[in-house]
Biopython code that builds the backbone (N, CA, C, O; Angstrom):
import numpy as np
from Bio.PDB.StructureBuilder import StructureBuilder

atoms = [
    (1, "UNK", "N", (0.539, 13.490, -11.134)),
    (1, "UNK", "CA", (0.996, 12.848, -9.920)),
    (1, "UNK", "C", (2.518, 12.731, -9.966)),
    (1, "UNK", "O", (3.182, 12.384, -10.943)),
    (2, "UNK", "N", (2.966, 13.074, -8.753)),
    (2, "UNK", "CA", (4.535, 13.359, -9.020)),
    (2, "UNK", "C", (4.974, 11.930, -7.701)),
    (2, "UNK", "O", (4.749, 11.860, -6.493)),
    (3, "UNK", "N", (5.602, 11.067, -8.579)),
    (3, "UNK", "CA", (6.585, 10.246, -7.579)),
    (3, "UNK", "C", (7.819, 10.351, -7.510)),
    (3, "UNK", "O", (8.585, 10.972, -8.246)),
    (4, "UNK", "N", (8.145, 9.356, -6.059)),
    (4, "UNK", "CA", (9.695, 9.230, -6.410)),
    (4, "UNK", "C", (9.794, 8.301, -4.874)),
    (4, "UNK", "O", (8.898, 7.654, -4.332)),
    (5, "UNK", "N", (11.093, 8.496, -4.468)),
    (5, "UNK", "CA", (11.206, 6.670, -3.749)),
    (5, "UNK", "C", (10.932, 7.153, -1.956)),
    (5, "UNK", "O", (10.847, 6.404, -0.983)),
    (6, "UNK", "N", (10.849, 8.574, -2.010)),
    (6, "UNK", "CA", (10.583, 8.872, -0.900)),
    (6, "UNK", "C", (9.387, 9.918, -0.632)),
    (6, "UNK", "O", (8.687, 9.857, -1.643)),
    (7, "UNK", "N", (8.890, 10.753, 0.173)),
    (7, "UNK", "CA", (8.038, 11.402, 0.724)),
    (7, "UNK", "C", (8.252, 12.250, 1.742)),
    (7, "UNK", "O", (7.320, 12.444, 2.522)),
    (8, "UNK", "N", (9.573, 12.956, 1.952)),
    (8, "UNK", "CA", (9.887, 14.004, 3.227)),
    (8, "UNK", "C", (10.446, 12.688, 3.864)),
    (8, "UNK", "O", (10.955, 11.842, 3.128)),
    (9, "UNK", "N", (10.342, 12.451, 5.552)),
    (9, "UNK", "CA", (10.832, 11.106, 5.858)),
    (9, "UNK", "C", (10.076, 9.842, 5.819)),
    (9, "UNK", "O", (10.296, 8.857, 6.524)),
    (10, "UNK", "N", (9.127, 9.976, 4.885)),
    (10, "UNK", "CA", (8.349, 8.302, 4.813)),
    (10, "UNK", "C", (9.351, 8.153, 3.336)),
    (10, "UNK", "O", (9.878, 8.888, 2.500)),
    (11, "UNK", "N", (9.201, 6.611, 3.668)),
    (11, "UNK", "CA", (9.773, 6.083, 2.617)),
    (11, "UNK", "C", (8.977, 4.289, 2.809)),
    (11, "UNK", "O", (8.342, 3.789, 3.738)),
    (12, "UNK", "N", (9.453, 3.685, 1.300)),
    (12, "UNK", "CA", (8.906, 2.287, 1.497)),
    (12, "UNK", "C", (9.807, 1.572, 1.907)),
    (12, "UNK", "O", (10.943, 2.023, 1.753)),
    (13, "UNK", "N", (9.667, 0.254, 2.551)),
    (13, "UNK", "CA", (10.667, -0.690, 2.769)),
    (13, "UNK", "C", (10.265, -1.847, 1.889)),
    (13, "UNK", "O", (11.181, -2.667, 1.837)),
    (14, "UNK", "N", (9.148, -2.216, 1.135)),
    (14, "UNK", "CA", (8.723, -2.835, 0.304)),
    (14, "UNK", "C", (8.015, -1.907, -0.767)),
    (14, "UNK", "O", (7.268, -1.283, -0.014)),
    (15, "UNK", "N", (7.803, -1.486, -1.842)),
    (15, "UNK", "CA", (7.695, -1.381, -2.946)),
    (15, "UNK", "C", (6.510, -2.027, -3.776)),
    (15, "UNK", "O", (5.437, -1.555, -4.154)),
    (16, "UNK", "N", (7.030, -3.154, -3.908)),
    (16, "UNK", "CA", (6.141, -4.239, -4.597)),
    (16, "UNK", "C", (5.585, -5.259, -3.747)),
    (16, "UNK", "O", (6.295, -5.839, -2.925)),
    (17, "UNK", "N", (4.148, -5.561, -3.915)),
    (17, "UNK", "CA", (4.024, -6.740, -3.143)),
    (17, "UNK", "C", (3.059, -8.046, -3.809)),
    (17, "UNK", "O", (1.829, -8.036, -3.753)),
    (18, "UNK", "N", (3.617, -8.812, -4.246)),
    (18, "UNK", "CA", (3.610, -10.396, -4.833)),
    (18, "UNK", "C", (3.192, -11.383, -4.080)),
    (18, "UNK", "O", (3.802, -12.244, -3.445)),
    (19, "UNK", "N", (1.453, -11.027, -4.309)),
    (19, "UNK", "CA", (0.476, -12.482, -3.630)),
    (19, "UNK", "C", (1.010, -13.399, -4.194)),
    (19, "UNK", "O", (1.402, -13.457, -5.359)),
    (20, "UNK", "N", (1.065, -14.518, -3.003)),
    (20, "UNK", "CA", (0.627, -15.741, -3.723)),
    (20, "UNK", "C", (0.107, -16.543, -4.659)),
    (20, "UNK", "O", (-0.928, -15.877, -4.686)),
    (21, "UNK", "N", (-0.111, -17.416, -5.487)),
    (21, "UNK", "CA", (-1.466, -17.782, -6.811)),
    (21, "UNK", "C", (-2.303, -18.175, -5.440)),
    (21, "UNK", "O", (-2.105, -18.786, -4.389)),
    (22, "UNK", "N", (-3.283, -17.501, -6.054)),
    (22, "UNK", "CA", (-4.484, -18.049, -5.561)),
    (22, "UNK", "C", (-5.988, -18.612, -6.089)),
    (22, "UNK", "O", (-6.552, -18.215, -7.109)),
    (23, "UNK", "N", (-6.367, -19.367, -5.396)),
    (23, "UNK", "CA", (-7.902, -19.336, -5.981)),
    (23, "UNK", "C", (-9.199, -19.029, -6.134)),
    (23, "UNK", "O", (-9.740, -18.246, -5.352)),
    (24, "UNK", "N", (-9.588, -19.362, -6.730)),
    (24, "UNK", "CA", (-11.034, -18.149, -7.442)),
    (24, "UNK", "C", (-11.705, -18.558, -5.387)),
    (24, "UNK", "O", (-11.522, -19.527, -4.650)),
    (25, "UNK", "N", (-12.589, -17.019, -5.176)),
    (25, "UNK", "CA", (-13.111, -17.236, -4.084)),
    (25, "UNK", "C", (-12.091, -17.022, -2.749)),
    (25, "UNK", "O", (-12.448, -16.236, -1.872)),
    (26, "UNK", "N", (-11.089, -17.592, -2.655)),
    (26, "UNK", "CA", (-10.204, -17.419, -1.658)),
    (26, "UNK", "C", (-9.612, -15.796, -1.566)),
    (26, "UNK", "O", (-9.865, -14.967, -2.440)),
    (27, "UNK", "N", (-8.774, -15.501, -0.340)),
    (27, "UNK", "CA", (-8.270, -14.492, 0.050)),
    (27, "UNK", "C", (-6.962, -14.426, 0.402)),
    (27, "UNK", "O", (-6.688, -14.780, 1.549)),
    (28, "UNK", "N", (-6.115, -14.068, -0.288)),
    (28, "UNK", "CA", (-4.673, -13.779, 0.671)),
    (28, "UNK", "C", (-4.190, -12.623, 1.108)),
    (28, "UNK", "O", (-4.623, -11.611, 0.556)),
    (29, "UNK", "N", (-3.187, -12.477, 2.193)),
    (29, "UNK", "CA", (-3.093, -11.690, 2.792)),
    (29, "UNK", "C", (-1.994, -11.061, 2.674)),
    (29, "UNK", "O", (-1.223, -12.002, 2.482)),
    (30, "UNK", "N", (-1.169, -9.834, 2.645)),
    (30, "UNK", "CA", (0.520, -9.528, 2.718)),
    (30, "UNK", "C", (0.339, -8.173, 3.115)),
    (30, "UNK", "O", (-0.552, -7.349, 2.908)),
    (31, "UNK", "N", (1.379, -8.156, 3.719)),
    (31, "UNK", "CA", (2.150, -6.528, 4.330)),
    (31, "UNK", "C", (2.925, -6.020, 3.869)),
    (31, "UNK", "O", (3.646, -6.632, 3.081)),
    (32, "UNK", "N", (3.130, -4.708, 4.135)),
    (32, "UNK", "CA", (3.811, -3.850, 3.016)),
    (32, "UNK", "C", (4.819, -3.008, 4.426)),
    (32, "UNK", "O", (4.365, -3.214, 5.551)),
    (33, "UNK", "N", (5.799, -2.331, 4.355)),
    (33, "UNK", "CA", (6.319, -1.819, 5.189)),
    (33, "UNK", "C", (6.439, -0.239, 5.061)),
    (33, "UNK", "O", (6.846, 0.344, 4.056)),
    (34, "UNK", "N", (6.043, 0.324, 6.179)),
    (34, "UNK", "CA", (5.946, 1.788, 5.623)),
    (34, "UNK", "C", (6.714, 2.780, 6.759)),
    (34, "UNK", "O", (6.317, 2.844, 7.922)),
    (35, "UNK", "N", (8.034, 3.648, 6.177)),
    (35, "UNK", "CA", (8.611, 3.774, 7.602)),
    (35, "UNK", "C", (8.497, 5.498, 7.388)),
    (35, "UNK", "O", (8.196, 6.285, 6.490)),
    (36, "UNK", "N", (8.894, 5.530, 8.669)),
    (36, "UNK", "CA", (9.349, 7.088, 9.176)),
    (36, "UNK", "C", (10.954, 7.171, 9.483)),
    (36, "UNK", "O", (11.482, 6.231, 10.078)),
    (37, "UNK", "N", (11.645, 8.184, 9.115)),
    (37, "UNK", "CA", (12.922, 7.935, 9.376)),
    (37, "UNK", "C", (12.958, 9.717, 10.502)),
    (37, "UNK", "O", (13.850, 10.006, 11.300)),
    (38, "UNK", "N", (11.930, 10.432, 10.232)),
    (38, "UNK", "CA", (12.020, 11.977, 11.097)),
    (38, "UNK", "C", (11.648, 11.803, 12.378)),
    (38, "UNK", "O", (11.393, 10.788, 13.025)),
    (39, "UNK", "N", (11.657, 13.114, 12.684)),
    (39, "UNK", "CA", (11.352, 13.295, 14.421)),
    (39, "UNK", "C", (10.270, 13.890, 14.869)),
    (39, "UNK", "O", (10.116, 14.523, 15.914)),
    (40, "UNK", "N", (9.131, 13.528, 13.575)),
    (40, "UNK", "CA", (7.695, 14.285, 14.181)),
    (40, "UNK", "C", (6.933, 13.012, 13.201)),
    (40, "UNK", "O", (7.134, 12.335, 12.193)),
    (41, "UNK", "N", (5.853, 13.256, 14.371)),
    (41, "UNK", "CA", (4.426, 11.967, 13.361)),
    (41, "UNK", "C", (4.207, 12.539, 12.605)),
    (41, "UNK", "O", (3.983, 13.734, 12.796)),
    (42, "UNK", "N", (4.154, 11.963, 11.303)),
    (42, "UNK", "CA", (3.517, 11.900, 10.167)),
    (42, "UNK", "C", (2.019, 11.310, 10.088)),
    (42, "UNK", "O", (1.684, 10.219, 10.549)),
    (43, "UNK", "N", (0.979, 12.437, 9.268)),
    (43, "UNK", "CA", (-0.228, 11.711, 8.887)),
    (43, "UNK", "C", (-0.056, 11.318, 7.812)),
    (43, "UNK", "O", (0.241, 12.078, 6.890)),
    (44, "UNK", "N", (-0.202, 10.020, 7.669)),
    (44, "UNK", "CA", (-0.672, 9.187, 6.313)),
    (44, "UNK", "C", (-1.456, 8.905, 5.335)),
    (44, "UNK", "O", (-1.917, 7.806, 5.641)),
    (45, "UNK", "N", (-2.098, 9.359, 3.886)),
    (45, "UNK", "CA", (-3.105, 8.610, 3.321)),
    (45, "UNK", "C", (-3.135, 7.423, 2.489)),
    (45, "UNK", "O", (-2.004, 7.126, 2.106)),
    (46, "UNK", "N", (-3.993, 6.690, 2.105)),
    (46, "UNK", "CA", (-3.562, 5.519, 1.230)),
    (46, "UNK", "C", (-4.674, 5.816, 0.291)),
    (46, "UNK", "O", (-5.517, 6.573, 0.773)),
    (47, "UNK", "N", (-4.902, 5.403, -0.968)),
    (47, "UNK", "CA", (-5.874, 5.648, -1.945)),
    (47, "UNK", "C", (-5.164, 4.853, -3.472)),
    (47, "UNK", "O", (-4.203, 4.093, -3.588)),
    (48, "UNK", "N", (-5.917, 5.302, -4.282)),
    (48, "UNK", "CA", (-6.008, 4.386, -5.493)),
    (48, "UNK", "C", (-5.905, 3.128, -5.845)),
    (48, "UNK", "O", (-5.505, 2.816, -6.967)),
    (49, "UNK", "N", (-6.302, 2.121, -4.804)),
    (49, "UNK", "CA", (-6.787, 1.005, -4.787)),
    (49, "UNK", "C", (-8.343, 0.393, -5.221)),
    (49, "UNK", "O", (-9.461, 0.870, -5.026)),
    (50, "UNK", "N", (-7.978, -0.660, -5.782)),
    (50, "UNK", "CA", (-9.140, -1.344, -5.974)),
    (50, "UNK", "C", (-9.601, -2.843, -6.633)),
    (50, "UNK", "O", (-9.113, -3.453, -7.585)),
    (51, "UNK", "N", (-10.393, -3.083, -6.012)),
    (51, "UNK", "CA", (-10.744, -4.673, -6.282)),
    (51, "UNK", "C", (-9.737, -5.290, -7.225)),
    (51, "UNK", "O", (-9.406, -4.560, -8.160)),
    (52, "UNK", "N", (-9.108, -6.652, -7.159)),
    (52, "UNK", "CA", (-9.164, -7.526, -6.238)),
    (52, "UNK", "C", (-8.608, -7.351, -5.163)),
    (52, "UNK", "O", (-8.658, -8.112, -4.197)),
    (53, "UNK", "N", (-7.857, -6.024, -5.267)),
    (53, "UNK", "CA", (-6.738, -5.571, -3.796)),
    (53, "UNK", "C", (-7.973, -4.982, -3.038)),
    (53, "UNK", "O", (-9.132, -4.897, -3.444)),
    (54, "UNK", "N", (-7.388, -4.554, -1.711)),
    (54, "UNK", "CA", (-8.298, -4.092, -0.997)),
    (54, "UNK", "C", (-7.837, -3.632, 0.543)),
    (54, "UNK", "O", (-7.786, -4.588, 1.317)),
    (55, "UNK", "N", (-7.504, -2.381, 1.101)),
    (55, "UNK", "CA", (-7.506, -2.211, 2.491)),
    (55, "UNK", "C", (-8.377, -1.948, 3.404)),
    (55, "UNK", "O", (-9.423, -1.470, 2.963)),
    (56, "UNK", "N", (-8.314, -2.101, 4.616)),
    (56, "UNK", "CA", (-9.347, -2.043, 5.122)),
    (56, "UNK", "C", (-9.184, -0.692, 5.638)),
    (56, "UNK", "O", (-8.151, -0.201, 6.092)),
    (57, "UNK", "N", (-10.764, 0.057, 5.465)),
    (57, "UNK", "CA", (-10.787, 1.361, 6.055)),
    (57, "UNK", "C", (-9.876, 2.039, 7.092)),
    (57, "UNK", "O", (-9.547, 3.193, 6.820)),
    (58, "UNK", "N", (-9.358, 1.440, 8.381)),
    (58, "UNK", "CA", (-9.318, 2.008, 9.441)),
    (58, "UNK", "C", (-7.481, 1.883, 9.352)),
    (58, "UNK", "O", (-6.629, 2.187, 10.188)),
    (59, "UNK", "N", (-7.365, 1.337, 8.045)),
    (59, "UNK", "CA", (-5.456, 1.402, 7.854)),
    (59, "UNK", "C", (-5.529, 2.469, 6.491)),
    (59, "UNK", "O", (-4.686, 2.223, 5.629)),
    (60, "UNK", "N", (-6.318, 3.456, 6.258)),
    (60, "UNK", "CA", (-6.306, 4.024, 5.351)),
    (60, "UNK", "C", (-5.887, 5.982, 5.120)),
    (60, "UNK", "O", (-5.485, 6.787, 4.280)),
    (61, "UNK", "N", (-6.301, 5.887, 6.409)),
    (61, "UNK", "CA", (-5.108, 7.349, 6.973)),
    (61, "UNK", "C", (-4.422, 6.934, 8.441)),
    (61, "UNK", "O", (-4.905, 6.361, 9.418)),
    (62, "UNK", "N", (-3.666, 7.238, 8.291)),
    (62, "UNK", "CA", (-2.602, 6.534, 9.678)),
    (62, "UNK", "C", (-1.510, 7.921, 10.171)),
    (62, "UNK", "O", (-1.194, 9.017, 9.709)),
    (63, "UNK", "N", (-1.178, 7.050, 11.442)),
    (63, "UNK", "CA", (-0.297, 8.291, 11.990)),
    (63, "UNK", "C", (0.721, 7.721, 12.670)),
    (63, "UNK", "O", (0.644, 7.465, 13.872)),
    (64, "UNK", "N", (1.953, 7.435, 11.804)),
    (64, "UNK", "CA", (3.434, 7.133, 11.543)),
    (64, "UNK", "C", (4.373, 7.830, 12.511)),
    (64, "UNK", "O", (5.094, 8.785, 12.224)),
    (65, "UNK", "N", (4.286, 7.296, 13.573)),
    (65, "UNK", "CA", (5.197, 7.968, 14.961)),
    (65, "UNK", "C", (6.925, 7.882, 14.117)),
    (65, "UNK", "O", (7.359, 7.083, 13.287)),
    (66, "UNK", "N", (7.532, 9.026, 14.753)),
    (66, "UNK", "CA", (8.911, 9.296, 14.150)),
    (66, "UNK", "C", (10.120, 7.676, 14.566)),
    (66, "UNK", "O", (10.033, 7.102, 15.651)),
    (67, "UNK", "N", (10.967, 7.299, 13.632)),
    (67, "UNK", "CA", (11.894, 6.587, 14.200)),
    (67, "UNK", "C", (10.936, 5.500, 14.467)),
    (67, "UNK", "O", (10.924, 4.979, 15.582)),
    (68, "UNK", "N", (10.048, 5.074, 13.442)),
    (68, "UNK", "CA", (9.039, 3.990, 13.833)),
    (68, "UNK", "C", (8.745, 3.271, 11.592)),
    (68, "UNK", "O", (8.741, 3.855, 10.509)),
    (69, "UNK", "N", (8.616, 2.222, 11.914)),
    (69, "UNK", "CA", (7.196, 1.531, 10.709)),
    (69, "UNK", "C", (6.344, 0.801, 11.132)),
    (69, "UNK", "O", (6.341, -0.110, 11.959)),
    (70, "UNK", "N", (5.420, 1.375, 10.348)),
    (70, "UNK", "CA", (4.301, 0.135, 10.252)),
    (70, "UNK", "C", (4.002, -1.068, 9.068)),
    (70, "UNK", "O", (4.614, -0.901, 8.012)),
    (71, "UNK", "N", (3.528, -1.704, 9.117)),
    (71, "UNK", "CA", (3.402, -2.728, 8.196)),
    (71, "UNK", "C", (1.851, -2.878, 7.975)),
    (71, "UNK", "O", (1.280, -3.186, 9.021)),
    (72, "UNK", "N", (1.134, -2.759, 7.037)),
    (72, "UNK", "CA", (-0.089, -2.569, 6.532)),
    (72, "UNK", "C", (-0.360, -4.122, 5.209)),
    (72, "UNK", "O", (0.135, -4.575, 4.177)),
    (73, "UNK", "N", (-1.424, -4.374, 6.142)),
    (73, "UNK", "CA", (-1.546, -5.486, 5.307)),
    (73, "UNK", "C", (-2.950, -4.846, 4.297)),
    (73, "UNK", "O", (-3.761, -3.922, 4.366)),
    (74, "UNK", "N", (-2.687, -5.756, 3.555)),
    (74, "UNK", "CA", (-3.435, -5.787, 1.819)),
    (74, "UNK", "C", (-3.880, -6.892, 1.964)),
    (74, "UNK", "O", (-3.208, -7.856, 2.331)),
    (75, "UNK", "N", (-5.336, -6.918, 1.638)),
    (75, "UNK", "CA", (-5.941, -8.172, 0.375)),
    (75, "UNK", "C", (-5.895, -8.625, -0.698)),
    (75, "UNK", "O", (-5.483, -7.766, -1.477)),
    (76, "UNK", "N", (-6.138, -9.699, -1.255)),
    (76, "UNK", "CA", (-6.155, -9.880, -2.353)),
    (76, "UNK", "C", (-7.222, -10.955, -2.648)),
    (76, "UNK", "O", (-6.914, -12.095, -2.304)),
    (77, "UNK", "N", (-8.694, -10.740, -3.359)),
    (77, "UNK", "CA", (-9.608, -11.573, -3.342)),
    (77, "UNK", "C", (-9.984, -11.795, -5.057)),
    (77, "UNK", "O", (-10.462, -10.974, -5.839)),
    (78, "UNK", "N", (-9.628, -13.026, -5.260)),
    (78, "UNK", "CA", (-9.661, -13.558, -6.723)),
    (78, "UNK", "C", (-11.106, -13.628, -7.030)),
    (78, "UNK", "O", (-11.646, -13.848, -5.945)),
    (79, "UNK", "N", (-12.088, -13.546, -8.033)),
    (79, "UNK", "CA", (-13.089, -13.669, -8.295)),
    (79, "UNK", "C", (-13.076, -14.264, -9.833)),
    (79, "UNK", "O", (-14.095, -14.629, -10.418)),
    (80, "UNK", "N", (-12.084, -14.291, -10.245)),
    (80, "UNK", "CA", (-11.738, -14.217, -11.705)),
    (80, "UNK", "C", (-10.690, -15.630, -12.262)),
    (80, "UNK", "O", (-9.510, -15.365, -12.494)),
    (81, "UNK", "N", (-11.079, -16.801, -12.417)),
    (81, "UNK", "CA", (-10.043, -17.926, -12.990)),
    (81, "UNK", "C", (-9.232, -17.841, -14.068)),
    (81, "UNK", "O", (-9.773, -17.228, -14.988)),
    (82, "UNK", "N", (-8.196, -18.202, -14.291)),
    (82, "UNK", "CA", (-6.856, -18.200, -15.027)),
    (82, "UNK", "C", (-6.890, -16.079, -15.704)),
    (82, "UNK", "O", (-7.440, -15.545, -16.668)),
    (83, "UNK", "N", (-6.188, -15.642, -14.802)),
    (83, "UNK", "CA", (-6.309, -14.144, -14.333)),
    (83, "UNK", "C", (-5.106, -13.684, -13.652)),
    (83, "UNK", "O", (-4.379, -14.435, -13.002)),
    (84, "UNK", "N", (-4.884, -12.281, -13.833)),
    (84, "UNK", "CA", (-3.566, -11.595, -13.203)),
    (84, "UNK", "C", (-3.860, -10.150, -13.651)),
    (84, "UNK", "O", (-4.211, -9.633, -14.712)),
    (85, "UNK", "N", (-3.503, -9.599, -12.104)),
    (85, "UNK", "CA", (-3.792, -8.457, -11.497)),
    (85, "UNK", "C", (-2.656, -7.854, -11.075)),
    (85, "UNK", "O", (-1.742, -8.348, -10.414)),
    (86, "UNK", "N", (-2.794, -6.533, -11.584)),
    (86, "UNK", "CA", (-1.830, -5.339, -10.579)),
    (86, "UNK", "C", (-2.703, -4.650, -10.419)),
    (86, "UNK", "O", (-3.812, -4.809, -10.930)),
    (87, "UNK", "N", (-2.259, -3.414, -9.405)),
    (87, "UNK", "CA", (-2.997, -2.312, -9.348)),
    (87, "UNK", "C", (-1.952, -1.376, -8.227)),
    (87, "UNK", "O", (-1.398, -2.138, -7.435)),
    (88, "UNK", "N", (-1.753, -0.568, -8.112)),
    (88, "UNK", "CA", (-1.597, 0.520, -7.010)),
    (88, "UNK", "C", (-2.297, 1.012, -5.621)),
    (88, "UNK", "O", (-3.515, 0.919, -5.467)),
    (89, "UNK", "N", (-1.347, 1.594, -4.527)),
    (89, "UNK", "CA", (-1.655, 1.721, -3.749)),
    (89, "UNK", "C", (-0.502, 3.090, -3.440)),
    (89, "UNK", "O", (0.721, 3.093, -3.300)),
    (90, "UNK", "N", (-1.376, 4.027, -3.417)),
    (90, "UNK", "CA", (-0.553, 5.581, -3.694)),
    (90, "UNK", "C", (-1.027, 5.840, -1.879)),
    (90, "UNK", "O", (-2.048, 5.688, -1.208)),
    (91, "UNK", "N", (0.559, 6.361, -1.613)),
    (91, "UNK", "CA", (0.836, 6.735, -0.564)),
    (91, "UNK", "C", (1.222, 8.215, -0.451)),
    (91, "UNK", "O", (2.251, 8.589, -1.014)),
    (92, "UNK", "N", (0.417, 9.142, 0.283)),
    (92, "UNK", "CA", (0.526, 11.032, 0.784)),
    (92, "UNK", "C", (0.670, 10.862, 1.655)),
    (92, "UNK", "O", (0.599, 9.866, 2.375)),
    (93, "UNK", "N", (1.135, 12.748, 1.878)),
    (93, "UNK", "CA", (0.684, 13.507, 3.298)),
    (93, "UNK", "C", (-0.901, 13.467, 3.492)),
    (93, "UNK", "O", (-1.652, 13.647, 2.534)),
    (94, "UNK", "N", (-1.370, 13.218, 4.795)),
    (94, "UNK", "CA", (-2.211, 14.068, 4.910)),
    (94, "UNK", "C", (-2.537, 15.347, 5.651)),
    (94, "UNK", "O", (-3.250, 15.654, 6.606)),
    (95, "UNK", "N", (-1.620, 16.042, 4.712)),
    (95, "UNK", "CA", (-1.792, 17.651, 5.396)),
    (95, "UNK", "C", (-1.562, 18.579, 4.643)),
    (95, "UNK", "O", (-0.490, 18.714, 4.054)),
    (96, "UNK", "N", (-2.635, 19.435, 4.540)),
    (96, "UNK", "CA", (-2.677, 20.315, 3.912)),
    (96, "UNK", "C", (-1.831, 21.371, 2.948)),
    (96, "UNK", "O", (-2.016, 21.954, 1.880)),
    (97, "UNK", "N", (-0.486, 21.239, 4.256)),
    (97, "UNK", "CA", (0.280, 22.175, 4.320)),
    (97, "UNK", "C", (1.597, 21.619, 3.622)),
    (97, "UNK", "O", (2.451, 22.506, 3.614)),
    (98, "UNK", "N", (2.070, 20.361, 2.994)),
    (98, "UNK", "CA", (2.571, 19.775, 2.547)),
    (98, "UNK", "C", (2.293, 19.521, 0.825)),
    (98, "UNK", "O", (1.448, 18.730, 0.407)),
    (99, "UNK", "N", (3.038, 20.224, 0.087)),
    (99, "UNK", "CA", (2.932, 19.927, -1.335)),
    (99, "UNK", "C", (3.609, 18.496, -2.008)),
    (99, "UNK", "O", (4.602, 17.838, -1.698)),
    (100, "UNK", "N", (2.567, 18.347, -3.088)),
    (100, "UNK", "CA", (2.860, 17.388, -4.146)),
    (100, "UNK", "C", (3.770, 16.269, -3.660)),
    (100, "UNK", "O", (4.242, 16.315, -2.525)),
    (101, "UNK", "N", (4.064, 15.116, -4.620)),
    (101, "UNK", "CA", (4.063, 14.014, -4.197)),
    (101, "UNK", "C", (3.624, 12.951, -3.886)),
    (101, "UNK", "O", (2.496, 13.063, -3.406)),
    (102, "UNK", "N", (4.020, 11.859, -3.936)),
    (102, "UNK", "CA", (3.565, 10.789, -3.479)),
    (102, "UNK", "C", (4.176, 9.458, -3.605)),
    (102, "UNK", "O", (5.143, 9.693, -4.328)),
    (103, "UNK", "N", (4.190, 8.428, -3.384)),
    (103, "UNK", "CA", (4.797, 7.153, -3.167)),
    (103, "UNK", "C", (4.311, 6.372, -3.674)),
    (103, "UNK", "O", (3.114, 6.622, -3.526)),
    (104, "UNK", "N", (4.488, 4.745, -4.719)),
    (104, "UNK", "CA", (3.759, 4.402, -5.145)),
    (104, "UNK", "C", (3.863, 2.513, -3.828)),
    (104, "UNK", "O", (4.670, 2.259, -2.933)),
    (105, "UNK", "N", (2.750, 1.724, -4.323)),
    (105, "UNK", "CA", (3.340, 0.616, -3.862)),
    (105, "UNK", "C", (2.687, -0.672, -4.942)),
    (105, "UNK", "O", (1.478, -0.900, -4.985)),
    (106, "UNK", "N", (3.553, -1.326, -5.655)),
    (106, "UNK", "CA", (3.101, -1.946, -6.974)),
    (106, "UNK", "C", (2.009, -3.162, -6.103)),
    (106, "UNK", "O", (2.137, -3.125, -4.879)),
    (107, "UNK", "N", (1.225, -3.951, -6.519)),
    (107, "UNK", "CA", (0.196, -4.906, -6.131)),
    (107, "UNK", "C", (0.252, -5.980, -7.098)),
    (107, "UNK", "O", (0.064, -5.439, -8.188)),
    (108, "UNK", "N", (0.405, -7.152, -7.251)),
    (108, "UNK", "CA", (0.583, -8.332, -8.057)),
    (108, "UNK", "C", (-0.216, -9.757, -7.614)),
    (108, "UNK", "O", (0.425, -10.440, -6.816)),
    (109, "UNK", "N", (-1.423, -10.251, -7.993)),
    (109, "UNK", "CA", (-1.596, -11.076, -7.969)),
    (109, "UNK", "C", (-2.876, -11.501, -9.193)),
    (109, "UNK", "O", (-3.747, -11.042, -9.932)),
    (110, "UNK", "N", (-2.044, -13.003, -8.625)),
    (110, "UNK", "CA", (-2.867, -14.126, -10.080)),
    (110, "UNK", "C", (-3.555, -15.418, -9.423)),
    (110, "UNK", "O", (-3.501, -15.659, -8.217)),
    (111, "UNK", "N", (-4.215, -16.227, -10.381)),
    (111, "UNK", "CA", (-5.058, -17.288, -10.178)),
    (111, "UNK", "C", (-4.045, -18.143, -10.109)),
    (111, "UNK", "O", (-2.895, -17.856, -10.442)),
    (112, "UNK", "N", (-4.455, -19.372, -9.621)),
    (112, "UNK", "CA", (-4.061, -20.840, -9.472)),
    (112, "UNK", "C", (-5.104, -21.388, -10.178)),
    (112, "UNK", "O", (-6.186, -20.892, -10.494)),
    (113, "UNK", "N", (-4.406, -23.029, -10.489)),
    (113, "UNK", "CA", (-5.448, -23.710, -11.226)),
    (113, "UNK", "C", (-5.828, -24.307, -10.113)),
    (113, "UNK", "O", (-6.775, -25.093, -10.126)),
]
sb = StructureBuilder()
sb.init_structure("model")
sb.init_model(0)
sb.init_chain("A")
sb.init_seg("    ")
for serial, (resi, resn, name, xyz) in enumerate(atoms, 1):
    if name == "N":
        sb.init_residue(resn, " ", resi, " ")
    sb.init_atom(name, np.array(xyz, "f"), 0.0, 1.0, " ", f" {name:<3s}", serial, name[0])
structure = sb.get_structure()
């Protein structure tokens, strides 16, 4: 997997994103910023996520109008007391015709007492 801080014209405007502490059972919520800086839509994929993070299906390939961002919110559902979590959220093309690459976006969250 080849990264780096950009993707053709997507790029991140957040990077890392740092839930709240939370508690066992509860859910928090945060957005991530994801831009276009070109002059054609971009298709989007999102992947290598997983529990306690979590997106929801229908923000999981997207289509990034030029001279535009979106902001994609993330879950974060604790199941686990005195606990701390990262995980990834790898950002592509989705198109065929577009080689290698990809974007990363770091995920951070922990328990509360």
């Amino acid at each position: 997997m080849v990264t780096s801080d950009r993707l053709g014209n997507i790029f991140l405007k957040d990077d890392v994103v740092e839930f709240p502490a939370t508690k066992v059972g509860k859910t928090k919520e945060m957005k991530f910023r994801l831009c276009n800086d070109g002059t054609e839509v971009t298709r989007i994929r999102l992947s290598g996520f997983h529990s306690p993070f979590s997106v929801v299906e229908k923000h999981t390939k997207l289509f990034l109008k030029p001279k535009s961002y979106i902001r994609v919110p993330v879950t974060f559902t604790l199941t686990v007391a005195n606990s701390s979590f990262t995980g990834l959220i790898i950002v592509s093309l989705d198109n065929q015709q577009q080689n290698g690459g990809n974007i990363c976006v770091q995920l951070n969250g922990t328990s509360s007492f």
